[in-house]
N, C-alpha and C positions, 0 to 999 in steps of 0.2 A: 290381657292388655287393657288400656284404660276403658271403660265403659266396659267391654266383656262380660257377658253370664258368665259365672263359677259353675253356675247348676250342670251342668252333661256331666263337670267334670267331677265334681262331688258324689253324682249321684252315681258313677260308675265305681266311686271309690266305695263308698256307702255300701253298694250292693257286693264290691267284692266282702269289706266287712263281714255284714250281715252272714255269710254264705258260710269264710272261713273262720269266724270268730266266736265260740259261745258268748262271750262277755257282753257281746251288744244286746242278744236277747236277753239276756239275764237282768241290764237293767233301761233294755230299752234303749238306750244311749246315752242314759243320765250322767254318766262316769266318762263320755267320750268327751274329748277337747278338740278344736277345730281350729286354727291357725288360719284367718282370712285374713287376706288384703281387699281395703276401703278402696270403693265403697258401695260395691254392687254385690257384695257382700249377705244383702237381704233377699238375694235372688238365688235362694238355698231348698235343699227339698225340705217339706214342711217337717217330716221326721226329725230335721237335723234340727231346724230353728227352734222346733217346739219342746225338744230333750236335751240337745247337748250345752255345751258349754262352748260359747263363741269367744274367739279371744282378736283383739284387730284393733284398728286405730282409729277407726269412726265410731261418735259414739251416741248415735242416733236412739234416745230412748224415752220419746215422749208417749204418754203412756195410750193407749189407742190411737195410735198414730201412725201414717201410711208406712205400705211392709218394708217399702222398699228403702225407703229413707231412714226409719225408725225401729227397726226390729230387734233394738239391743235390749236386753233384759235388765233391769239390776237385780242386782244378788247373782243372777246367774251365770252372765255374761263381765268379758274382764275388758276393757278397755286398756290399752299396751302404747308405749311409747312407739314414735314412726321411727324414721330416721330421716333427720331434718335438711333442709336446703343448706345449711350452715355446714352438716354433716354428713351431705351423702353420699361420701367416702373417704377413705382414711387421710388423705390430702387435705380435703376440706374439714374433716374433723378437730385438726390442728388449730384452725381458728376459734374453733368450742373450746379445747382446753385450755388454750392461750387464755379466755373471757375469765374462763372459772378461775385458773392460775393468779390472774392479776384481779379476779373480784375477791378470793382469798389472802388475799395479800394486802387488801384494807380492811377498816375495822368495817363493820357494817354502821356505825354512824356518820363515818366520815360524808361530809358534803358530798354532793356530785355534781359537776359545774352545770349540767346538763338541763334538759328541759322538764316539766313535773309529768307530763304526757308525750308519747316519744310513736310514733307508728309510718313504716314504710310499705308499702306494696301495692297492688291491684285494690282498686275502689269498685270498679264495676265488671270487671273481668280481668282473667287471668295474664291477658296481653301485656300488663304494665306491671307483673308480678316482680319478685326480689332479685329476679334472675335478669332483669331489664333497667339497668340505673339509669338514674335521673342526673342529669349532665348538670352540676355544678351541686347537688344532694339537697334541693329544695323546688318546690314549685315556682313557678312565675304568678303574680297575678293573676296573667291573662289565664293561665292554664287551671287555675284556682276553679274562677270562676265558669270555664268551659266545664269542665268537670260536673260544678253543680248543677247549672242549668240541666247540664245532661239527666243528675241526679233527679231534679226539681219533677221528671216524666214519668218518674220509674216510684209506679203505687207501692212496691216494695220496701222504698225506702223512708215510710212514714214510721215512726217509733212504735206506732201502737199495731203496726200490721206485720201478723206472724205468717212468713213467708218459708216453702222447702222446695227444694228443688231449683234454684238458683243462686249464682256468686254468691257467697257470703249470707246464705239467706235475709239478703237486706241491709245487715246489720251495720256495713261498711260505708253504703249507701248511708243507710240514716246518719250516721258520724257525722258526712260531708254536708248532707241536708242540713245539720245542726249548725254548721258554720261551726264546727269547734276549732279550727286552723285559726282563727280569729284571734283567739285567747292568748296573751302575751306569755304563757310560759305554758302552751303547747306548740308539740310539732308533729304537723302528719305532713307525707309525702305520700302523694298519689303514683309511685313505681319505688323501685327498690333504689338503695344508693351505696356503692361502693365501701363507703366504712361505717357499713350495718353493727359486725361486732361490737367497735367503738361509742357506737353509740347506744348501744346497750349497757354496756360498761358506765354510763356518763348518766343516764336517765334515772329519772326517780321511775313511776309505771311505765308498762310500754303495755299497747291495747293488746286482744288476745280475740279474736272474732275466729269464725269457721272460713275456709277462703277456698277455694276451689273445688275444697273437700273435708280436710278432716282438720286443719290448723295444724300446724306442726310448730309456729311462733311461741308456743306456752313452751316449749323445751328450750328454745334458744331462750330467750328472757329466764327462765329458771338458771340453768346455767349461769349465764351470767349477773344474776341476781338484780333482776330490774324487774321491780316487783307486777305482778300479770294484774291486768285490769282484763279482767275475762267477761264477757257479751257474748253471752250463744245461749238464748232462753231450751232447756229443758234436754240440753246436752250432759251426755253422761261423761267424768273427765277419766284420765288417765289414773289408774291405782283410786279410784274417788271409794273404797271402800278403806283403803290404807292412810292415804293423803291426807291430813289437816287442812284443808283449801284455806278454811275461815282465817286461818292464824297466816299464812306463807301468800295471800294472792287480796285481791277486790273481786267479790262478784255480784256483779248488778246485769239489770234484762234490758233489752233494747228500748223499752218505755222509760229508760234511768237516764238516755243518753241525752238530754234535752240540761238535764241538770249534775250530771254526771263528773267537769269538769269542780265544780264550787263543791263537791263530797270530797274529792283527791284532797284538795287544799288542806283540808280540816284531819285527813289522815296523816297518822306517824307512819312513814314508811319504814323506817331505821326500825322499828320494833318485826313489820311483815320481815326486811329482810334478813336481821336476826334467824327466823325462824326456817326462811326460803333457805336460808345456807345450811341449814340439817338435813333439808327433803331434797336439796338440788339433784343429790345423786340418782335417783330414783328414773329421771327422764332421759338418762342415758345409759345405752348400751356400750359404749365403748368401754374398753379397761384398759389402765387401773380406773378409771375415774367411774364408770358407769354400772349400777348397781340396778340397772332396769329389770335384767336375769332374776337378779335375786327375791326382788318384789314380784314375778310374776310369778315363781314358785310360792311366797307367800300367799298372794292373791289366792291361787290355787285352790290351797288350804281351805281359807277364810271361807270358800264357796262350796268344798268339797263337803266342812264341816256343816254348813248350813242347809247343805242337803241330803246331809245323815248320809255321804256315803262312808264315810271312813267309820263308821260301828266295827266295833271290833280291834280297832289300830291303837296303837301308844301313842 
């Protein structure tokens, strides 16, 4: 359950392993794979963190960096698509296809009437998340401003202060602290609004921060090709061994957000999202359209090989 140690339940599993399996001594565990869910995830027996191959949706991998927040490896460890608020079940996944469906179905230079920066959900906690709409799909003023001030207390949400272990580590914070809602062709809404889809569909970027826990926003926007303004200083992403980010996304660090609006401007998006309609499939599991499966069996490889364990295989 949310918060829950993994660890009893691992390390029971572990020990049956160990007991009935030569394979694990043979190479330690270097060739084992671990299927965690974010994001207590780092709360594993040290055997498993330190040998095997984590595979999960948080992607905690700053490099000395606390165990519990940060334990993902790169090269070692695969970072996996979740399965999104848009899609967490096949009822609601119908609205992802639907995105992709009709963002297929233009060119990727066509206009989009929409706004250059596009972001709904929880600013300072989960309470005002996607799942909570915003009665009429905009802020008020007054609630603008409530917001900030709120913001204005919270040391977190200064740009240059790298924060873990809370909302958004900050980063959502700093956004509001920047006054970017100011900006005549951005939109942030501090909770969710009923035609989320829609307006991903309409958006040039839409932001891409960590929220509660692991972001799950970078797949809806992939989908529907609203190209990701991603903010998560020294996170590791989804497939980020496979994935062109450079080419399909924006990635700047929370010290970027003070001037981060006037960089959009001066981007071609039509050329990211070009590229985003190649890799969209990659952050979905659903079929036909999701091609998640595929790339994690890649991923696999990529790591399997870099670890010399496949010697010997064609």
């Amino acid at each position: 359950t949310w918060g829950a140690s993994p660890r009893p339940h691992v390390q029971k599993a572990l020990d049956y392993i160990r007991g009935a399996f030569p394979s694990w001594k043979k190479t330690s565990g270097r060739d084992h794979v671990w299927y965690l869910f974010p994001e207590n995830h780092c709360d594993l027996p040290d055997e498993v963190l330190r040998n095997s191959i984590l595979l999960s949706s948080w992607g905690g991998a700053t490099p000395g960096g606390n165990r519990r927040t940060d334990c993902m490896s790169r090269g070692q460890d695969i970072v996996v698509p979740t399965v999104t608020p848009m899609s967490h079940d096949r009822g609601m996944a119908d609205a992802g296809f639907r995105a992709m469906f009709e963002a297929a179905g233009k060119k990727a230079s066509d206009d989009r009437a929409g706004p250059l920066l596009f972001f709904a959900g929880g600013v300072v906690g989960y309470g005002a998340a996607q799942e909570h709409h915003r009665r009429g799909g905009a802020d008020s003023a007054t609630k603008r401003e409530k917001v900030y001030q709120k913001v204005l207390k919270m040391p977190c949400a200064l740009p240059t202060r790298k924060c873990r272990n809370i909302y958004s580590m900050g980063v959502r914070q700093a956004v509001w602290r920047a006054r970017l809602w100011e900006e005549r062709d951005v939109h942030l809404v501090s909770a969710g609004v009923k035609d989320y889809a829609d307006r991903l569909l309409t958006s040039h970027f839409c932001l891409h921060t960590e929220g509660n826990g692991w972001g799950t926003r970078l797949i809806d926007y992939s989908i529907a090709e609203c190209v990701p303004l991603i903010i998560n200083d020294d996170m590791q992403l989804i497939f980020e061994d496979l994935i062109p980010y450079p080419v399909i996304s924006v990635r700047a660090r929370k010290a970027d957000i003070p001037t981060i609006v006037a960089r959009l401007r001066q981007l071609n998006d039509t050329a990211l999202r070009e590229q985003l309609r190649v890799w969209r499939r990659a952050f979905s599991w659903w079929r036909p359209i999701g091609w998640a499966y595929e790339f994690t069996v890649a991923n696999l490889v990529t790591v399997a090989l870099s670890r010399g364990l496949l010697k010997g295989h064609s």
